[in-house]
C-alpha positions as CSV (number, residue, x, y, z in Angstrom):
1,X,157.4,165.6,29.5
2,X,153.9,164.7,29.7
3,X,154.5,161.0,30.5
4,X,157.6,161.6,33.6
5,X,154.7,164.5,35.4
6,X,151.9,161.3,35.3
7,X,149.2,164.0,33.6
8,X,148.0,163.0,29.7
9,X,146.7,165.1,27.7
10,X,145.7,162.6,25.3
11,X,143.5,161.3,28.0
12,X,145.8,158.0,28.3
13,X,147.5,158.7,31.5
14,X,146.4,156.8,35.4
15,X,144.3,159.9,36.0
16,X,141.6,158.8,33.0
17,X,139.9,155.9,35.3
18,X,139.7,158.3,38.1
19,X,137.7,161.1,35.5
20,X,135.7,158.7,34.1
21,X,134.2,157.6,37.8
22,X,134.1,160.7,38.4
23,X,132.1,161.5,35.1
24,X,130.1,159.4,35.9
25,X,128.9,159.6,39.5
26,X,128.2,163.2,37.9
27,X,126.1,162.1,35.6
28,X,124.2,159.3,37.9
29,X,123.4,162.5,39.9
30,X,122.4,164.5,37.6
31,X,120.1,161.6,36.3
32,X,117.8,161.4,39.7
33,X,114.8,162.2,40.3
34,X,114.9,165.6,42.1
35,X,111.2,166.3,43.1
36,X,110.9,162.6,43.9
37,X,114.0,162.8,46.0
38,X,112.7,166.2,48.1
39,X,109.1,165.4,48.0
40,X,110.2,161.9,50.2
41,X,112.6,164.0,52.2
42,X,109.8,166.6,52.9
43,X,107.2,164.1,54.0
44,X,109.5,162.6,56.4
45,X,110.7,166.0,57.8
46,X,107.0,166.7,58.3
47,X,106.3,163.3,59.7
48,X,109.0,163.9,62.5
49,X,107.4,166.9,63.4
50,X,103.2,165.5,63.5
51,X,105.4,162.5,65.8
52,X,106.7,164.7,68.3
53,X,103.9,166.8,69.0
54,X,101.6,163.6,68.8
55,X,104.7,161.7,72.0
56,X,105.9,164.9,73.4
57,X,103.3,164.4,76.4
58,X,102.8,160.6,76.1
59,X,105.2,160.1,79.2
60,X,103.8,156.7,79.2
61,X,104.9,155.7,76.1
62,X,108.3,158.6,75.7
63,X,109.5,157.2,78.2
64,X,110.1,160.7,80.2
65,X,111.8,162.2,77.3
66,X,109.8,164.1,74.8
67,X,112.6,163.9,72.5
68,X,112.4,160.3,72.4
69,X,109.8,159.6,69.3
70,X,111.3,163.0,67.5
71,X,115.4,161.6,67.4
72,X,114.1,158.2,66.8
73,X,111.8,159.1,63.8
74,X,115.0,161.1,62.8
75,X,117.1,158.2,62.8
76,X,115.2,156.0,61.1
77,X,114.6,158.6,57.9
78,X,118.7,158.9,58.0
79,X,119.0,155.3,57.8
80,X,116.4,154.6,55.6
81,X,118.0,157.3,53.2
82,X,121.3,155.3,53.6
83,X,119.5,152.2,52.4
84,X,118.0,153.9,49.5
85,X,122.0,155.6,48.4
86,X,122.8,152.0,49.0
87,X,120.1,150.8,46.8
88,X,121.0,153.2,43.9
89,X,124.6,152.0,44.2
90,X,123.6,148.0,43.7
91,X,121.4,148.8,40.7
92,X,117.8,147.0,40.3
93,X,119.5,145.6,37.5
94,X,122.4,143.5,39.9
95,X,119.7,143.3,42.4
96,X,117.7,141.3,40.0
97,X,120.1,138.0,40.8
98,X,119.5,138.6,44.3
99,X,116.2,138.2,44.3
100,X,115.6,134.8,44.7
101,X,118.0,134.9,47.8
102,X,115.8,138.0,49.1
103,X,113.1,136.2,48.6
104,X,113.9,133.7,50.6
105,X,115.0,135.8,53.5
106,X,111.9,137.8,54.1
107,X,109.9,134.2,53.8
108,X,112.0,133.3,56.8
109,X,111.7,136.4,58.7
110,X,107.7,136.7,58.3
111,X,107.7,133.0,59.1
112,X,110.0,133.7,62.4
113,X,107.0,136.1,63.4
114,X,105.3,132.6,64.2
115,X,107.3,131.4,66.6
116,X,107.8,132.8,69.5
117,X,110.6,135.7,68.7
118,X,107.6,137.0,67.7
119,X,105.5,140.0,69.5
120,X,101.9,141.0,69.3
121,X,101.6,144.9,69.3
122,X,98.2,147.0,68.8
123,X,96.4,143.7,68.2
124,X,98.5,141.6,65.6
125,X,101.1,139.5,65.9
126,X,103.5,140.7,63.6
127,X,106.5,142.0,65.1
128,X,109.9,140.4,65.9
129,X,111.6,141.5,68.8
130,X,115.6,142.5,68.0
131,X,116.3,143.7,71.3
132,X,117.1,147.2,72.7
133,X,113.9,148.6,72.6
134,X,113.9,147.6,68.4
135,X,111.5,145.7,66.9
136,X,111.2,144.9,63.1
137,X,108.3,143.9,61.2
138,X,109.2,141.8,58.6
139,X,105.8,141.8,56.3
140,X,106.8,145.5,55.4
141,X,109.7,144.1,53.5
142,X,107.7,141.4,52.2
143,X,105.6,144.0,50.0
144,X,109.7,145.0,48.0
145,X,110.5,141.5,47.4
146,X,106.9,140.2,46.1
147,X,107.4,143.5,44.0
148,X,110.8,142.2,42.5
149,X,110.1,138.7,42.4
150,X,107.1,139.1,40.1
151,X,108.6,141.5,38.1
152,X,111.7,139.2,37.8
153,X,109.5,135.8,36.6
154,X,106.9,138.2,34.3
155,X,109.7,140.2,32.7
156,X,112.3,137.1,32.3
157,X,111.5,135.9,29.2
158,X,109.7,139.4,27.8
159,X,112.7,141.6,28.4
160,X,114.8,138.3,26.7
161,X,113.1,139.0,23.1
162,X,111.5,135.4,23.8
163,X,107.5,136.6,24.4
164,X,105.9,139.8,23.8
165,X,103.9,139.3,26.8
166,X,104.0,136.6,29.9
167,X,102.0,133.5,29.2
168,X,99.4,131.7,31.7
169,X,101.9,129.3,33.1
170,X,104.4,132.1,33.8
171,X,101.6,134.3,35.5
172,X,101.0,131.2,37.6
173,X,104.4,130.6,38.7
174,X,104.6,134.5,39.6
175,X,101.3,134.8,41.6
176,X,102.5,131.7,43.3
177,X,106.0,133.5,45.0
178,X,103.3,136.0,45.8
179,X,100.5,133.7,47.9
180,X,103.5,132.1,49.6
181,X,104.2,135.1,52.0
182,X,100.8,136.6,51.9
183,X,99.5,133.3,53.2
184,X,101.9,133.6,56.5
185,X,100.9,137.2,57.4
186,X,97.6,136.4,56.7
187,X,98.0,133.8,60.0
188,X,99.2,136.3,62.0
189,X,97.1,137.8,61.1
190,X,97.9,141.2,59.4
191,X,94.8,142.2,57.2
192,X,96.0,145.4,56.6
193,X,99.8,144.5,54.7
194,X,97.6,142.1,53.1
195,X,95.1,143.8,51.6
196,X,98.2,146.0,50.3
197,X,100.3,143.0,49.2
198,X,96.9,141.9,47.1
199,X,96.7,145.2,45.5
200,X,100.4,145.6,44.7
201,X,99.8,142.2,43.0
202,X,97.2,143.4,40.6
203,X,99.3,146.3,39.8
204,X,102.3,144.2,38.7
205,X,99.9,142.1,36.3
206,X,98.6,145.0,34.8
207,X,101.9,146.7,34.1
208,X,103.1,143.3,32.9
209,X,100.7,143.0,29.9
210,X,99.2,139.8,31.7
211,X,95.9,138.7,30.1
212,X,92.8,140.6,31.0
213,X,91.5,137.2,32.2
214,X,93.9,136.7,35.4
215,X,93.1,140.3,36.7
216,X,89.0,139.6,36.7
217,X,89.7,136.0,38.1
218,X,91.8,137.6,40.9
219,X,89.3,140.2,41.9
220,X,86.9,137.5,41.8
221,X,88.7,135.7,43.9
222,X,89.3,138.4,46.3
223,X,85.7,138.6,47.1
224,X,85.2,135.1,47.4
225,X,88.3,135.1,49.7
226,X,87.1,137.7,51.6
227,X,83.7,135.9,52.1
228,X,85.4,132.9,53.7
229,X,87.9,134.5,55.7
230,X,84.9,136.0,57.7
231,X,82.9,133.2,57.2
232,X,85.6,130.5,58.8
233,X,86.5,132.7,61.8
234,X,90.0,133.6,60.2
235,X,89.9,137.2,61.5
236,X,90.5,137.9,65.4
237,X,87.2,140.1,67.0
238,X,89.3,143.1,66.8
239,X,89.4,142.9,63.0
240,X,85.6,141.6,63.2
241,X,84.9,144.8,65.0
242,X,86.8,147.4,63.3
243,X,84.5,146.7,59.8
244,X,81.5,146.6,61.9
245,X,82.6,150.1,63.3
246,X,83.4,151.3,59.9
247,X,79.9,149.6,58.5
248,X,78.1,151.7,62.0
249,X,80.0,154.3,63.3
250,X,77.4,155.1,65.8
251,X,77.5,151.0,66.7
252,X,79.8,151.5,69.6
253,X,81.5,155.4,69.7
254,X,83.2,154.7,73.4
255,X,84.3,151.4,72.0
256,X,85.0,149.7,68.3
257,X,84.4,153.5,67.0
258,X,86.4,155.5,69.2
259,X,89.3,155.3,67.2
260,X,87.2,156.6,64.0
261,X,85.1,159.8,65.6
262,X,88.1,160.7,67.7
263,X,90.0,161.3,64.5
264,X,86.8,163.0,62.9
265,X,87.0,165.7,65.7
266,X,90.5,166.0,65.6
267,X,90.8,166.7,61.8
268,X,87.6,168.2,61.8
269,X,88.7,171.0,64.2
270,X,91.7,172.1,62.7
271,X,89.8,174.3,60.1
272,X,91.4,176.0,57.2
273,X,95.5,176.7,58.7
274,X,95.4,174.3,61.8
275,X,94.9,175.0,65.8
276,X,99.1,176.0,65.5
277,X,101.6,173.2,65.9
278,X,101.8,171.4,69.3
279,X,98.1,173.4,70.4
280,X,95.6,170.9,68.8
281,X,93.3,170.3,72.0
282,X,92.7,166.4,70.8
283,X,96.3,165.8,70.6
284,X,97.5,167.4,73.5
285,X,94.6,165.9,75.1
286,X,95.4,162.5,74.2
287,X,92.1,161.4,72.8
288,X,93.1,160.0,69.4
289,X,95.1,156.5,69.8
290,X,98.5,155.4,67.7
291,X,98.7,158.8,66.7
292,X,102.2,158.6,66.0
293,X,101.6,156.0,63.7
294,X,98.3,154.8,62.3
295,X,96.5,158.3,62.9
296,X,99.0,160.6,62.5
297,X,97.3,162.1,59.5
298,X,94.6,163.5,62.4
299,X,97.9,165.4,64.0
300,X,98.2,166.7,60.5
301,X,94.4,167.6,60.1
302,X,93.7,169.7,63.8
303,X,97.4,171.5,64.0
304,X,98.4,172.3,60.1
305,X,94.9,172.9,59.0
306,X,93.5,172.1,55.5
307,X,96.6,173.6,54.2
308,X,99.4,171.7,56.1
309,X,97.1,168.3,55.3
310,X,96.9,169.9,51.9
311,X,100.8,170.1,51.2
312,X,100.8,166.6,52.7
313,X,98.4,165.0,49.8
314,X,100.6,167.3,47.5
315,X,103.8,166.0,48.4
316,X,102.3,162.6,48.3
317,X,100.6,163.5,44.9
318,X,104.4,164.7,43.7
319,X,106.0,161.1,44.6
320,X,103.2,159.3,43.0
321,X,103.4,161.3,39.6
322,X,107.2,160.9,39.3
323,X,107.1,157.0,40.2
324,X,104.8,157.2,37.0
325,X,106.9,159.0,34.9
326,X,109.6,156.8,36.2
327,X,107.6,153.6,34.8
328,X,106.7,155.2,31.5
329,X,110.1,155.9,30.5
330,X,112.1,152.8,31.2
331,X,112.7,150.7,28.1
332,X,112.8,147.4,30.2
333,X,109.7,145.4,31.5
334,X,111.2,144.6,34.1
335,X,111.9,148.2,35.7
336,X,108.5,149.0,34.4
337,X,106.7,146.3,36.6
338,X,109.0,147.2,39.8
339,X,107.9,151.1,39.4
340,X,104.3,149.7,39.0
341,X,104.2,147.8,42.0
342,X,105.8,150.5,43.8
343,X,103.1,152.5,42.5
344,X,99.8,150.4,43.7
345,X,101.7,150.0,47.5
346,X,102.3,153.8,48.1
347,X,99.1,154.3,46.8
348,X,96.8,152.4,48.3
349,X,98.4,152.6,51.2
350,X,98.4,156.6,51.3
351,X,94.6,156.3,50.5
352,X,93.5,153.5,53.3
353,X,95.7,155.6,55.8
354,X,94.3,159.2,54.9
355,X,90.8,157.5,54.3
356,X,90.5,155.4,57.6
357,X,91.2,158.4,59.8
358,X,88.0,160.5,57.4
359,X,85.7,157.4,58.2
360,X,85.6,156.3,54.4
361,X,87.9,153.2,54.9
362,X,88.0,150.9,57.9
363,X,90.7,150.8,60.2
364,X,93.5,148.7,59.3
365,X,96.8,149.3,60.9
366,X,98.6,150.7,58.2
367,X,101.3,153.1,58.2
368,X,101.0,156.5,56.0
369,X,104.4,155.9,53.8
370,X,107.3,158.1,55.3
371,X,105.3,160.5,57.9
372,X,104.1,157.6,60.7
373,X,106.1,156.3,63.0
374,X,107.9,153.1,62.5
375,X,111.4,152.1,61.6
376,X,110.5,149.0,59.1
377,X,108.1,150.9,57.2
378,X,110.7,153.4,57.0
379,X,112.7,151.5,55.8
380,X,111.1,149.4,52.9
381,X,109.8,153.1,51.7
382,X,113.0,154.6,51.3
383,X,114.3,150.9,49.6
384,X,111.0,151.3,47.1
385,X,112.6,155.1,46.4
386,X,116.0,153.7,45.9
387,X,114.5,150.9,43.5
388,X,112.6,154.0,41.4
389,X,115.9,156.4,41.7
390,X,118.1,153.3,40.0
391,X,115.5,152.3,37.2
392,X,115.8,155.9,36.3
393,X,119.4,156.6,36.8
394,X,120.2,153.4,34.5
395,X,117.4,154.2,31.7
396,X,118.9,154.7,28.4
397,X,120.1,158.1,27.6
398,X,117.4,158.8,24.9
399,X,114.6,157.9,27.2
């Protein structure tokens, strides 16, 4: 009777493929990384709301509607959580063959910035224009696939059984998919992705066991770099002026250090719980620029308080310590340098963000992860989640 109703008990029946997918979606959510998941979600939640009270009033840049910045900030956190599901489904473990052809793509996209589809915006010229009001900025997605091509030539032949740790010529070969891209943005040029590119680059190496010797010529070479960049005119006077601001803030306060002491004030107003949401006087007053996106920490700072920026550096805090956890527990080198990498971006950039707008960093442009405005930002963040949520999802079971 059991084989003419199409149910087995024996588990042999059509219905067992259908349980065992369904097992196992079960227990590939089960397997995710809960406080990493919310404390993403929260920060973007939070972001949306600094965004709209920073544009609500900008009619010159909302375009009339004060909604405009809030549903579009919305949007991109719904897509950029699709793209992370997405990424989870793939696996970092498929993705790892379709690295090289990602690679390739976000060399030609950065390069397309070049020519002229590309678009200057606050300064750099680093934006491709899509159409529609969209633009995309291709050296955010640069920073994933320098993450995943290093980890994919360091961890090749380590994760094989073949090396216990990379040799020279393999460090080499991965530091030179790495200069590659950082050498276009630089002509743009985009100090700021970088200076977080470089940093994400030392953080692969040292998860990857790479000899102590490549990380202090790298640093060394950094300086020296960063000698001759200024020294051969390489920067535009913007980026010139912004160190010499953060150097002297008192060198130019209605000029190169407005941005700076305008954020000062706002943050430093806001006092222990904030000036109320949507009644800081230096936001409503427009005084701080690109506060929706480079600044948007100061919205944080004069409405929330010290205890709404608090909860922001908590959240931030909470993402960082699971992406950790994340790269101690994988068995694979490979997963291990991705979370890494992950790890020195989010970080670095949080801290250059949150630092510029105290005066202890100089300006640089960059986004803080998941609360400032900006679609392709929001997008390689939630991509960098996805990557973390997969290399724990597919860790071994006694991990």
């Amino acid at each position: 009777m059991a084989g003419t109703s199409g149910f087995s008990v024996s588990g042999y029946g059509p219905e067992r493929g259908t349980w065992a997918k369904l097992a196992a979606r079960d227990s590939m959510v089960r397997r995710l990384d809960w406080p990493l998941l919310f404390s993403a979600v929260a920060l973007s939640l939070i972001g949306s709301l600094l965004v709209w009270s920073a544009t609500r009033n900008r009619t010159q840049l909302n375009q009339g509607d004060p909604y405009y910045f809030l549903v579009r900030h919305l949007l991109n956190t719904g897509i950029g959580i699709a793209l992370m599901i997405g990424t989870i489904w793939v696996g970092h473990r498929l993705m790892r063959g379709a690295v090289p052809a990602l690679y390739g793509l976000s060399v030609v996209l950065v390069l397309l910035v070049l020519t002229p589809l590309g678009a200057t915006i606050n300064g750099a010229h680093a934006w491709i224009v899509i159409g529609g009001g969209f633009t995309l900025q291709p050296s955010e997605f640069v920073k994933v696939t320098i993450i995943l091509a290093m980890a994919v030539m360091l961890a090749a032949r380590v994760d094989a059984g073949d090396q216990v740790h990379p040799d020279h010529r393999t460090v080499a070969k991965s530091l030179g998919l790495a200069v590659v891209p950082m050498a276009i943005v630089m002509l743009m040029p985009d100090l700021g992705s970088v200076m977080v590119m470089a940093v994400i680059v030392l953080g692969v190496l040292l998860a990857s066991g790479a000899s102590n010797r490549w990380i202090i010529g790298l640093v060394g070479a950094g300086v020296a770099g960063g000698i001759a960049v200024a020294a051969l005119g390489v920067l535009d006077e913007y980026q010139i002026n912004r160190f010499a601001a953060f150097a002297n803030p008192e060198l130019d306060p209605a000029g190169v250090g407005y941005n700076t002491n305008q954020a000062r004030i706002a943050i430093g107003s806001g006092g222990l719980t904030g000036t109320g949401l949507f009644h800081g006087s230096q936001t409503t007053g427009q005084f701080v620029p690109e506060q929706q996106t480079d600044f948007v920490f100061t919205v944080a700072g004069e409405e929330l308080g010290f205890v709404g920026a608090g909860l922001i550096l908590l959240l931030l805090g909470v993402v960082l310590w699971r992406a950790c956890r994340i790269a101690r527990e994988t068995t694979e080198l490979y997963g291990t340098i991705v979370a890494a990498g992950i790890i020195a971006w989010f970080a670095f950039q949080s801290f250059e963000n949150i630092g510029m707008t105290l005066g202890i960093m100089p300006v640089a442009g960059l986004p803080l992860p998941f609360v400032s405005y900006g679609g392709t930002a929001m997008f390689a963040a939630w991509i960098a989640v996805g990557l973390l949520q997969s290399i724990r999802v597919q860790r071994p079971m006694s991990a």
